[in-house]
N, C-alpha and C positions, 0 to 999 in steps of 0.2 A: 504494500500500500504506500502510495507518496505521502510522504511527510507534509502537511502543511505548515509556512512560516509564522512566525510572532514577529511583531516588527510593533515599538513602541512613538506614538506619534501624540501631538499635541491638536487638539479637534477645532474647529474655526466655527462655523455654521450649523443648521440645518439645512436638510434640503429636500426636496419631495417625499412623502412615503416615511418619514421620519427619520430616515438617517442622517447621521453627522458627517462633515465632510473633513478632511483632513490632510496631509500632502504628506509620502513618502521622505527617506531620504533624497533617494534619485528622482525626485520630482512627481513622480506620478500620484495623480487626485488619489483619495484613500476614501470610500465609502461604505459607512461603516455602520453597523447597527446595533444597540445600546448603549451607543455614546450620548453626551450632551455637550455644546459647542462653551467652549474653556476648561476643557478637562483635558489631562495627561493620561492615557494610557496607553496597554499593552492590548493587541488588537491578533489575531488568528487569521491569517489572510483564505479567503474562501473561496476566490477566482480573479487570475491575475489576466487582464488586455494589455495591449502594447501602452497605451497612453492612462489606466487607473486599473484598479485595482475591487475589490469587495472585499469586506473583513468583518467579525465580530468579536465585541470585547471580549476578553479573557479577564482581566484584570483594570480595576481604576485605582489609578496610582495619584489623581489628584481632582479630587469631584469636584464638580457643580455644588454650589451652595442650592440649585434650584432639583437638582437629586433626590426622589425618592425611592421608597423601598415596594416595587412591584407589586401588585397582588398574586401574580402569577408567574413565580422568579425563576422557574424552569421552563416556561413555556411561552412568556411576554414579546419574546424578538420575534418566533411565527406568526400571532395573531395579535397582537397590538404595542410596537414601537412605545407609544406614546405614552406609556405609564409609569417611565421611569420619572415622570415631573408632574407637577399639579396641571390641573384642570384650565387654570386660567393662564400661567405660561404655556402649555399646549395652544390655544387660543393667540396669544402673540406669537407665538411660532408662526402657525400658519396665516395670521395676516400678514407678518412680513414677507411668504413665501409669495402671497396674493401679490404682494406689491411688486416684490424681485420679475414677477412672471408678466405684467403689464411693464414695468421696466426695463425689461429684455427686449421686449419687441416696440420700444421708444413710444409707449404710450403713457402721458402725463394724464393720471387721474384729477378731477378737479377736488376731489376732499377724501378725508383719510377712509381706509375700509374698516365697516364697522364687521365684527362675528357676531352674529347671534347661536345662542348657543340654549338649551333647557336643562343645563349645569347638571348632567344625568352623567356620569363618568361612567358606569357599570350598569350591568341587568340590560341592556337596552336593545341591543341584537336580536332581530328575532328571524334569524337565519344560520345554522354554524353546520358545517361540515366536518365530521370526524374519521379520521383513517382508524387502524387496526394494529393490535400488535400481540405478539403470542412470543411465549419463550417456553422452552421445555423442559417441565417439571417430572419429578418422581410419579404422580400418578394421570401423566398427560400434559398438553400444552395449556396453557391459563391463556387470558383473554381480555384484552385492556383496551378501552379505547384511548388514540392517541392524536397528536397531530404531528409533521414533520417539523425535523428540527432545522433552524435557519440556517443555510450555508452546507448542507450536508443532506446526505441518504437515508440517515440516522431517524428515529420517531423518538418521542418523548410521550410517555402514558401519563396521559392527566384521567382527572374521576369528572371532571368540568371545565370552566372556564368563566371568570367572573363577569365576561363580557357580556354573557349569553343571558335573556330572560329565564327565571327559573326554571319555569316550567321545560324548556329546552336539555338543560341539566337532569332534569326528575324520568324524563322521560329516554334520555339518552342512556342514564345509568340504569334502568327498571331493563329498555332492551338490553343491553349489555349483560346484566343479571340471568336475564330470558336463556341467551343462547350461553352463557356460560355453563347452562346445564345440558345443553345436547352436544353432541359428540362434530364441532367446528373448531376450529381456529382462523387468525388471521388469514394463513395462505387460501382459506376459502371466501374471505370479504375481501369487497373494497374499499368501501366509505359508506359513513351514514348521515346522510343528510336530514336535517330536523325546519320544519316551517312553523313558525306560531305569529297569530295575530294577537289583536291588542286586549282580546278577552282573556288570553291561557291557551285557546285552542290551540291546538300540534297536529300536522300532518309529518310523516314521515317514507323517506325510500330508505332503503338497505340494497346495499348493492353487492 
């Protein structure tokens, strides 16, 4: 298996999609995910181009005073970047992306962009797709659902996701529970997609 690099960089920005931007030694952009832009660290490169790079943290060697601690600290850089910071700098982040993006293409807005936002940081999704994962136990394979993990082939077995409306969660572990009793594993799923509206109702595929 190829070894991939750690290369330690100092972060600048954000920039679409929530990663942090940063520059190599030899120049090349660094973009990077679970960084925050003024922070020192040590970063896992995860696909190098000729002209930048992809990476994820390994290590913060020097935080963000605007730094928090995940809800979902194994599995946040798959499905939501944005939780390593509060609510309201998430919010200035991406207005200034707003503006960087009409500034690029030489268009002078006539007043500042406002976010509106219904300050819901969690529960709010009511859509989440889950992969599969099996390892091989003494009396057969177990049965986790997962999601893939960033920058790799790898899966990470979460039980949820704080993103997701309860009812998503309830009904994703209840199936999970389902088939953990009949003779499946991973290598026979795909993914299990879950739909819920605004009352609780869930529709669900199993694939």
């Amino acid at each position: 298996m190829k070894r991939q690099s750690l290369e330690t960089i100092h972060l600048d920005k954000i920039v679409g999609g929530g990663q942090a931007l940063g520059t190599l030694a030899d120049g090349r952009k660094c973009f990077v995910w679970g960084g925050l832009p003024g922070e020192t660290v040590t970063v896992r490169i995860t696909k190098k181009k000729s002209h930048f790079v992809e990476a994820i943290v390994e290590e913060v060697i020097l935080p963000s005073p605007d730094r928090i601690q995940p809800r979902d600290p194994d599995s946040y850089p798959s499905t939501s970047p944005w939780q390593i910071m509060p609510l309201e700098i998430e919010q200035a982040y991406k207005r200034q992306l707003i503006d960087d993006a009409f500034t690029l293409h030489g268009i002078a807005l006539p007043e500042t962009v406002d976010i509106y936002c219904d300050n819901v940081a969690y529960g709010y999704r009511n859509k989440v797709e889950f992969s599969w994962y099996s390892e091989l136990q003494a009396d057969g394979d177990s049965l986790d659902l997962a999601f893939y993990r960033r920058g790799s082939k790898g899966k990470i077995t979460v039980d949820a996701t704080s993103l997701a409306r309860p009812e998503i969660n309830q009904l994703a572990q209840a199936i999970r529970n389902l088939l953990r009793r009949k003779p499946i594993s991973a290598r026979n799923l795909k993914t299990l997609l879950i739909r819920c509206d605004q009352q609780g109702n869930c529709v669900w595929q199993l694939y």
